[in-house]
C-alpha positions as CSV (number, residue, x, y, z in Angstrom):
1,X,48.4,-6.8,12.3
2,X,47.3,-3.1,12.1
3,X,48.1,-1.4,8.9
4,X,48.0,2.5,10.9
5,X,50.8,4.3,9.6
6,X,52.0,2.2,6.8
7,X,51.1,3.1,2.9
8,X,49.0,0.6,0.7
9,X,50.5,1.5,-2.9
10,X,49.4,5.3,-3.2
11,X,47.0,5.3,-0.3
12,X,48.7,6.2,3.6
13,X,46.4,4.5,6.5
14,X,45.8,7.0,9.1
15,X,43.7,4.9,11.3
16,X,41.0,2.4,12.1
17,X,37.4,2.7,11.5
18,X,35.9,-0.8,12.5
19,X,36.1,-4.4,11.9
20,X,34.1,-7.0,10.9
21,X,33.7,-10.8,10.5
22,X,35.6,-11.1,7.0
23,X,37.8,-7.4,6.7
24,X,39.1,-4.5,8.6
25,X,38.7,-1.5,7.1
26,X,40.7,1.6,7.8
27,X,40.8,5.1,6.5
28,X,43.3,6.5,4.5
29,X,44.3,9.5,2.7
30,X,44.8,9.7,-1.3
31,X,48.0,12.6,-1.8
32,X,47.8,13.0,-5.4
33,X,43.6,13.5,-5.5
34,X,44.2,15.2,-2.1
35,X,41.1,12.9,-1.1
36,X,40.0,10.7,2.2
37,X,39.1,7.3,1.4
38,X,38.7,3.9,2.9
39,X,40.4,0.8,2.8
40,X,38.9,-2.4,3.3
41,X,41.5,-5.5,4.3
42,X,40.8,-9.3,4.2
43,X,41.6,-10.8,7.3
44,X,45.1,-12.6,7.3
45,X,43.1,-15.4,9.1
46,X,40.4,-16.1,6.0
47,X,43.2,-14.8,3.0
48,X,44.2,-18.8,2.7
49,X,40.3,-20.0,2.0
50,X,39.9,-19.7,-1.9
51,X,36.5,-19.5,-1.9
52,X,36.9,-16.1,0.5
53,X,39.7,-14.6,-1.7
54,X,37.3,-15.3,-4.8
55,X,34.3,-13.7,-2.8
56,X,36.5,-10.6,-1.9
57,X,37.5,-10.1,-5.2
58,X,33.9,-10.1,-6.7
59,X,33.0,-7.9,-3.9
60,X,35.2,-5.4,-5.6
61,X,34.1,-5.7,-9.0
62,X,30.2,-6.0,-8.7
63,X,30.8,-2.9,-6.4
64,X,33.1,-0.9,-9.3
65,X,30.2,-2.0,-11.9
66,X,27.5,0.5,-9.7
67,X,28.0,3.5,-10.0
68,X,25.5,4.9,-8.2
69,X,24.7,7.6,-5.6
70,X,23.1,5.9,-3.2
71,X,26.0,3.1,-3.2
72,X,29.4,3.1,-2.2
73,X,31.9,3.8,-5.2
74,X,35.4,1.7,-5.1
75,X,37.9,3.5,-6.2
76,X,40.8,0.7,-6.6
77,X,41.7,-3.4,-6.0
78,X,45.2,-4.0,-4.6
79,X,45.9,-7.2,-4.4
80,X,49.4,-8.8,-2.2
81,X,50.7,-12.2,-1.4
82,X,48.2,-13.5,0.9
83,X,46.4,-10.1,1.1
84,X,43.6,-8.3,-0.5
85,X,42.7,-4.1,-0.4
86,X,39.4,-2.8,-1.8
87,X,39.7,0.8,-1.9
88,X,36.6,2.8,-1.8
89,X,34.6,6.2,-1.2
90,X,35.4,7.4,2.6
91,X,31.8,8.2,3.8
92,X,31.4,10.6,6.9
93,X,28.7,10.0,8.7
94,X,27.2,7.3,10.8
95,X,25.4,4.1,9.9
96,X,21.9,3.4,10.6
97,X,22.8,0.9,13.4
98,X,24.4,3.1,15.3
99,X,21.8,5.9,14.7
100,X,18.6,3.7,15.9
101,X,21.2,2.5,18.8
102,X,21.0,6.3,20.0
103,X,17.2,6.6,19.6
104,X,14.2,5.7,20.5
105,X,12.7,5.0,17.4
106,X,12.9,6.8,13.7
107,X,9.9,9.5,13.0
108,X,8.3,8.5,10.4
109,X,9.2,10.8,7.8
110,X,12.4,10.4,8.0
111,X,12.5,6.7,8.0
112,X,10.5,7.4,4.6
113,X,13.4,9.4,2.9
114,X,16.0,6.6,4.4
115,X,13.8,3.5,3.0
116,X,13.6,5.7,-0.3
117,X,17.3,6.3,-0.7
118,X,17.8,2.9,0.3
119,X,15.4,1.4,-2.5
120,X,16.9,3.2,-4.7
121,X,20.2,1.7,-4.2
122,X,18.4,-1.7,-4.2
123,X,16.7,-0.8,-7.6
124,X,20.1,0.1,-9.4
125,X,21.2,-3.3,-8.1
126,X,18.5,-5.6,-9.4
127,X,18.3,-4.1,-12.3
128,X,22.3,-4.6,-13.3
129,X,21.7,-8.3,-11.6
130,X,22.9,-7.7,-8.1
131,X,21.1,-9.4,-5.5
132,X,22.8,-8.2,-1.6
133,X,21.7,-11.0,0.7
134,X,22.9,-9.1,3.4
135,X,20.7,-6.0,3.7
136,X,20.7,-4.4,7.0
137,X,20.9,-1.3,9.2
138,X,25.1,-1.7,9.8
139,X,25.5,-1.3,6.2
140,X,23.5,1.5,5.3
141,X,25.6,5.0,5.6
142,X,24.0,8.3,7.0
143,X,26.5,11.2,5.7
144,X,26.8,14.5,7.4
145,X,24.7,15.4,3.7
146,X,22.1,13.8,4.1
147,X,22.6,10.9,1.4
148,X,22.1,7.4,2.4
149,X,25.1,5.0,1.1
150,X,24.7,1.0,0.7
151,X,27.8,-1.0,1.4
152,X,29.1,-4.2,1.8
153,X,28.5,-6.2,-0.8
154,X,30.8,-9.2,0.4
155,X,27.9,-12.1,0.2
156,X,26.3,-10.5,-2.9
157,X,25.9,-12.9,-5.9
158,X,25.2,-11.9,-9.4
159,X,22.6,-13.4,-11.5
160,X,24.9,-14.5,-14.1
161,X,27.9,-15.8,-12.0
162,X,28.0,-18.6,-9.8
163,X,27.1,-18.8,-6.4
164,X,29.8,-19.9,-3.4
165,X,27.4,-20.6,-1.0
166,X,27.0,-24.4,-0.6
167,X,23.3,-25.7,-1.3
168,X,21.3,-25.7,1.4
169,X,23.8,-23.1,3.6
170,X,22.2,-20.2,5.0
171,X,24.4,-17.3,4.5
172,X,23.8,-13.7,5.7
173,X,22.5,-12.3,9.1
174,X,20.5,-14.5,10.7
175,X,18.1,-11.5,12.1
176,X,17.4,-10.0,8.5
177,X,17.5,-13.2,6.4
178,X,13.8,-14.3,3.8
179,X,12.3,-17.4,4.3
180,X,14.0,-18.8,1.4
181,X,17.7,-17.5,2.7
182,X,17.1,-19.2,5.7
183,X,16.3,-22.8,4.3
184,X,19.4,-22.5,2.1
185,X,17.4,-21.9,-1.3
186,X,18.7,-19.8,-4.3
187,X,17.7,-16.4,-3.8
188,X,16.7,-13.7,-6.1
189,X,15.8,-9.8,-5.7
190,X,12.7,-10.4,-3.3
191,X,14.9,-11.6,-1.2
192,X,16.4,-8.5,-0.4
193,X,13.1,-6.8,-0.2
194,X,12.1,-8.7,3.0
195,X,15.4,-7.9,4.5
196,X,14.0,-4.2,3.5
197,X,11.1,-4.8,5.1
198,X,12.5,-5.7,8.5
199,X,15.1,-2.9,8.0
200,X,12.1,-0.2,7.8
201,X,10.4,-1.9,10.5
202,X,12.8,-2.0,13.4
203,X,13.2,2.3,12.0
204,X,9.1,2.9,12.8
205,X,8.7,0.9,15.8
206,X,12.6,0.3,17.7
207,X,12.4,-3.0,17.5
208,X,12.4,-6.3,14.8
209,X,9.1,-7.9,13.6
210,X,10.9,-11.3,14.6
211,X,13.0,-12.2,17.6
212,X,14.0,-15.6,19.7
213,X,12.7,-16.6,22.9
214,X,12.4,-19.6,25.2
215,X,10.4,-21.6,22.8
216,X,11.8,-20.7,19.3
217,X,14.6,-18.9,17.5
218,X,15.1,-16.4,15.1
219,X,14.9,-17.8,12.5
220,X,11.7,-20.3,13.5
221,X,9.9,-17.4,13.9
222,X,10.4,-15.6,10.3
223,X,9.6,-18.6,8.6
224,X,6.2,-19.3,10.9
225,X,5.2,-16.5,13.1
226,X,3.5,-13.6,11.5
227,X,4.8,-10.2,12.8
228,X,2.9,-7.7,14.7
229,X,0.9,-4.7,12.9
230,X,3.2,-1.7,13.4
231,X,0.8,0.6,14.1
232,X,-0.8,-1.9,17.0
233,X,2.7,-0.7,18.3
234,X,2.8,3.0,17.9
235,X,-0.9,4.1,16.1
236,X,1.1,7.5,14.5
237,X,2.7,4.8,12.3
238,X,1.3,6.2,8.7
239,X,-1.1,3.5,7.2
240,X,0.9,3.8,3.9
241,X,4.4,2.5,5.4
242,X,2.3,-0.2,7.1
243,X,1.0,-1.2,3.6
244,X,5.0,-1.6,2.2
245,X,6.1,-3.5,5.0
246,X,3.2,-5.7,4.6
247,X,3.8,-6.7,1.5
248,X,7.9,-7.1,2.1
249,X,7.2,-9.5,4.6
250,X,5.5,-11.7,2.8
251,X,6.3,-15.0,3.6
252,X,6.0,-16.1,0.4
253,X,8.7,-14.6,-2.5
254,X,5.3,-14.1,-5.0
255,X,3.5,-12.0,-2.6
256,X,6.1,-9.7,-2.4
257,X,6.4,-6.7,-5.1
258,X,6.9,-7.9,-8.0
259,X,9.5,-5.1,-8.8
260,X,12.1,-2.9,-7.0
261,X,10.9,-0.6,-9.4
262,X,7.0,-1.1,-7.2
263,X,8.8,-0.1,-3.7
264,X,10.2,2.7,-5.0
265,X,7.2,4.3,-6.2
266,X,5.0,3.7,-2.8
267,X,7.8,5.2,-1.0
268,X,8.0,8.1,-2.7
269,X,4.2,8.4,-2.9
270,X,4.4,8.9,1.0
271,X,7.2,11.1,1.0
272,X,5.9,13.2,-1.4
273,X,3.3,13.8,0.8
274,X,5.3,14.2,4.2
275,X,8.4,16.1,2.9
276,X,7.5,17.7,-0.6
277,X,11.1,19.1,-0.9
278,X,14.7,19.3,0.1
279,X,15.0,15.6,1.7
280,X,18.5,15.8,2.3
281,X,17.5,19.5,4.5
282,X,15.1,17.2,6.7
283,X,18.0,14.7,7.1
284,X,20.6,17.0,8.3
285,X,17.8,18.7,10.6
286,X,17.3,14.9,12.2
287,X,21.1,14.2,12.3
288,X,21.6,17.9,14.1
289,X,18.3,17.4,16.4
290,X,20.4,13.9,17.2
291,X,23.7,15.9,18.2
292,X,25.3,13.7,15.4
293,X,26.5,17.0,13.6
294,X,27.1,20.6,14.8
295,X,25.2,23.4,14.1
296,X,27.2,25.2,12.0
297,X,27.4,22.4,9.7
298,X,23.9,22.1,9.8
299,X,23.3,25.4,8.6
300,X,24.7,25.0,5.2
301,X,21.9,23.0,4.5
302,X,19.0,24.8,6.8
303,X,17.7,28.9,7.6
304,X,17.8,30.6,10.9
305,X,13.5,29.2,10.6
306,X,14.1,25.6,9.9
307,X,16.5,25.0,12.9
308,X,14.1,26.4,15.1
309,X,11.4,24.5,14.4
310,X,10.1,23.7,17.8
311,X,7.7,21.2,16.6
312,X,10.2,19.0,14.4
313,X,12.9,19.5,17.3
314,X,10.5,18.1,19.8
315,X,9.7,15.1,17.6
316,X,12.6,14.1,16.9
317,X,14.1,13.8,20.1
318,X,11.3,11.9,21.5
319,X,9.7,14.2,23.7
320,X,6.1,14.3,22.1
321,X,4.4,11.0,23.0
322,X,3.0,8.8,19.8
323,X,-0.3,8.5,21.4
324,X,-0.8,11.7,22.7
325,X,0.2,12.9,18.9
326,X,-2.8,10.3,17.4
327,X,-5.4,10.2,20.0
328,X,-5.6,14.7,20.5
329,X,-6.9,15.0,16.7
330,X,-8.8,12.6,17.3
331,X,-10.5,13.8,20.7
332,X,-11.0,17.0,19.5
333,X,-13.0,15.3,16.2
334,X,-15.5,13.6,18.6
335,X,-15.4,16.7,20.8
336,X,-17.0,18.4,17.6
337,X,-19.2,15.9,16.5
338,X,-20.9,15.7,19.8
339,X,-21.7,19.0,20.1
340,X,-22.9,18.9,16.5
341,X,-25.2,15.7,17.4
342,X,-26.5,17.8,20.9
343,X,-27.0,20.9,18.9
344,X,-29.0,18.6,16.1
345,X,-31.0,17.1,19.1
346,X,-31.9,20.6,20.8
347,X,-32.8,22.0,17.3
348,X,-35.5,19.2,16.8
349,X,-36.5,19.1,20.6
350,X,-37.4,22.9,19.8
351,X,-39.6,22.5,16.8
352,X,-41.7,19.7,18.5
353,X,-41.9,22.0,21.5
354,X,-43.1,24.4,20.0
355,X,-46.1,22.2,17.4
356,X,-47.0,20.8,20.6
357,X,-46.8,23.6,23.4
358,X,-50.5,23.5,24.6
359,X,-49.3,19.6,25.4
360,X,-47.0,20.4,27.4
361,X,-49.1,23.7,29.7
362,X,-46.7,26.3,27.9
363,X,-48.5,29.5,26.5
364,X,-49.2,30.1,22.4
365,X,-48.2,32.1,20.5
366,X,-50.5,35.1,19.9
367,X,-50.9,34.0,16.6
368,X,-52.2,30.2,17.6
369,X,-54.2,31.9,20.4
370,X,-56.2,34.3,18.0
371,X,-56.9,31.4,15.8
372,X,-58.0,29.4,18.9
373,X,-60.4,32.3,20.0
374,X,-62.0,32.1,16.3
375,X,-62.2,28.4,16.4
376,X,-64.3,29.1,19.7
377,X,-66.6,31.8,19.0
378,X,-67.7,30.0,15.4
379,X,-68.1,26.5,16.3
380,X,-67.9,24.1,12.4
381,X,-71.8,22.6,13.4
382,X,-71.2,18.8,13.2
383,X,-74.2,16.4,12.1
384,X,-74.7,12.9,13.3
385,X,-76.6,10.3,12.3
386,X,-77.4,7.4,13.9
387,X,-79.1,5.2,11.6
388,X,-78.8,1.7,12.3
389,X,-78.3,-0.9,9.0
390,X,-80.7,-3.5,8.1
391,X,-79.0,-7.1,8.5
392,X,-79.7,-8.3,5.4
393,X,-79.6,-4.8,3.3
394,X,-75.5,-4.2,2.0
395,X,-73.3,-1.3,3.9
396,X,-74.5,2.0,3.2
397,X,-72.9,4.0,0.7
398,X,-70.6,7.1,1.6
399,X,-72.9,10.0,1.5
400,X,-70.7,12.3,-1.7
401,X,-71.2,15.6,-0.6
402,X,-70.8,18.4,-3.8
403,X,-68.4,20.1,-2.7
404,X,-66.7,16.5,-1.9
405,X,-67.5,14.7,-5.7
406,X,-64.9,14.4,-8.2
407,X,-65.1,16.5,-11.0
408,X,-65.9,14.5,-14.6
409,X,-62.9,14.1,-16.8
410,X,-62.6,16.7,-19.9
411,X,-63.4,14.7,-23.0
412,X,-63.4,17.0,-25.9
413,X,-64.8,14.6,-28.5
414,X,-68.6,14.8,-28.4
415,X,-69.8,11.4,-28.5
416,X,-73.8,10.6,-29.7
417,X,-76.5,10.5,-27.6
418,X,-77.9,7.1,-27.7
419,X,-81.2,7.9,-27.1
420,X,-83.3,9.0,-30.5
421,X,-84.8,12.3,-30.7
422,X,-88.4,12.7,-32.1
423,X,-88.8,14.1,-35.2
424,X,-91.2,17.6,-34.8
């Protein structure tokens, strides 16, 4: 039954925003904080299960205990007979599913700032104990700011509570699951790093490192199949982002990063490099190039320059090819060194020209020729000698000519002649 136009203690529902296996949630207006905000209702079907009502409730208070940017806030817990209400922040904007539904793929440097906000989020989480187990693009939130909000923490399980999932049960979506989600195994932080890796993946390339066919399934292939290089997909792919996801899809948790804290820092390594400044400006440049916010909203954020940017406009909608963006730097580099390597090769073919130009029929230089004429009119006289060796007498010694005999060494200590001189 729809809750539109009824009030939820101090909170009027004003319509439906979207509905999900476990809730409904619905937005709602606050009249004494003047404020939009979202309710989130527990189906009526699942409110007699104990186990869900317990997992709802935690929702709310693992939620309430992060207070953190990059995460949803909850505001209030109202709970009825046989129904439960999380009240939370309303977020305006649109989710990453429904962005990467409307696009091609994700340009790089903005699927950095994404995966960095994101991390972040996941950071704060470890580090208070929170582990998601269900990290993917439908609950990450785009606002018309340019902030990235995670949500839905309905399967998340704190390290120092007890878990409601079943021993060996797989619980989360089946598409962005670990390894050791999938065989039903307790789960801890690196967990949710491979779900990050898959999340950043599909952004670079369109589409998931892992998928079912005729001969396996989903989940076969995340535990056996290794995925494909991104960039053997599209080469502009930075090397750097390759790295990460690397190392989040690990198949094994120990090969992962160690740390959230680890992720964080490579990410914003490479955005530091891509977008030195105002992230949440390059954002609300994609969402505007997108047609996902008007222009007038986007220039709160942006100048008269930045909205014009005819290069980031073009990139962003697609319309410069990946290959053609890789492979022209890269043609013009062998372009240069070519003519570098023929200019080389003409440089050296000159100089032995011109050492060896009477070889080849061309005329000296006047120089060469009036040492040539000299050479001529004052032949060097040569001597011969054709003296033929006794057989049994040793090779004649090398005539030492004066001018050809090494001089003695200096020795300036006068040594005694060993010969006696006679007494006059």
């Amino acid at each position: 039954m729809s809750l539109v136009g009824k009030k939820i203690g101090a909170y009027a529902v004003t319509g439906e925003i979207g509905a999900g296996g476990m809730a409904v949630v619905y937005k709602a207006e606050q009249p004494n904080l003047d404020r939009k905000v979202a309710v989130k209702e527990l189906r009526g079907d699942l409110s007699k299960d104990p186990a869900l009502l317990q997992r709802f409730e935690r929702e709310a208070k693992y939620v309430a205990a992060l207070a953190h940017q990059n995460i949803v806030h909850i505001y209030d817990f109202i709970e009825r007979a046989h129904a439960m209400y999380i009240v939370m922040e309303y977020v305006e904007g649109v989710d990453l599913y429904s962005l990467m539904a409307q696009v091609k793929r994700v340009p790089p440097d903005v699927a950095g700032i994404i995966a960095l906000q994101a991390a972040r989020a996941l950071e704060y989480a470890h580090y208070r104990g929170v582990v998601h187990r269900d990290f993917k693009p439908s609950n990450l939130m785009i606002t018309r700011h340019g902030d990235i909000k995670l949500m839905d923490f309905g399967i998340a399980r704190d390290a120092s509570g007890d878990d409601l999932t079943r021993p060996g049960t797989a619980l989360g979506t089946p598409s962005y699951m670990s390894p050791e989600q999938i065989l039903g195994e307790r789960v801890d932080f690196r967990s949710d790093i491979f779900s990050f890796g898959i999340v950043l993946y599909q952004m670079l390339t369109g589409q998931k490192p892992f998928n079912d066919d005729d001969t396996r399934s989903v989940m076969n292939a995340i535990l056996h199949v290794k995925h494909p290089r991104p960039r053997s997909i599209y080469p502009d792919i930075p090397f750097a982002l390759q790295r990460i996801i690397k190392r989040c899809l690990a198949k094994r948790p120990s090969d992962r990063y160690a740390r959230t804290e680890q992720l964080r820092h490579d990410l914003e390594a490479y955005v530091a490099e891509t977008c030195p400044v105002n992230h949440n400006g390059r954002m609300v440049l994609y969402l505007r190039h997108c047609n996902l916010i008007s222009e007038e909203a986007a220039r709160s954020y942006l100048n008269e320059k930045e909205l014009k940017n005819t290069q980031l406009t073009a990139r962003d909608r697609g319309e410069v090819d990946a290959g053609v963006t890789v492979f022209n730097p890269v043609m013009q580099m062998n372009s240069l060194l070519f003519l570098c390597m023929l200019s080389w090769a003409a440089w050296v073919a000159w100089c032995d020209y011109s050492q060896h130009a009477d070889f080849f029929g061309a005329t000296p230089s006047p120089a060469a020729a009036a040492v040539q004429v000299a050479a001529d009119v004052h032949p060097e006289p040569r001597t011969e000698t054709h003296a033929e060796p006794r057989v049994d007498a040793p090779p004649p010694r090398p005539e030492l000519r004066p001018e050809n005999r090494p001089e003695p060494a200096h020795n300036p200590v006068k040594t005694p002649s060993l010969v006696r001189q006679r007494r006059p």
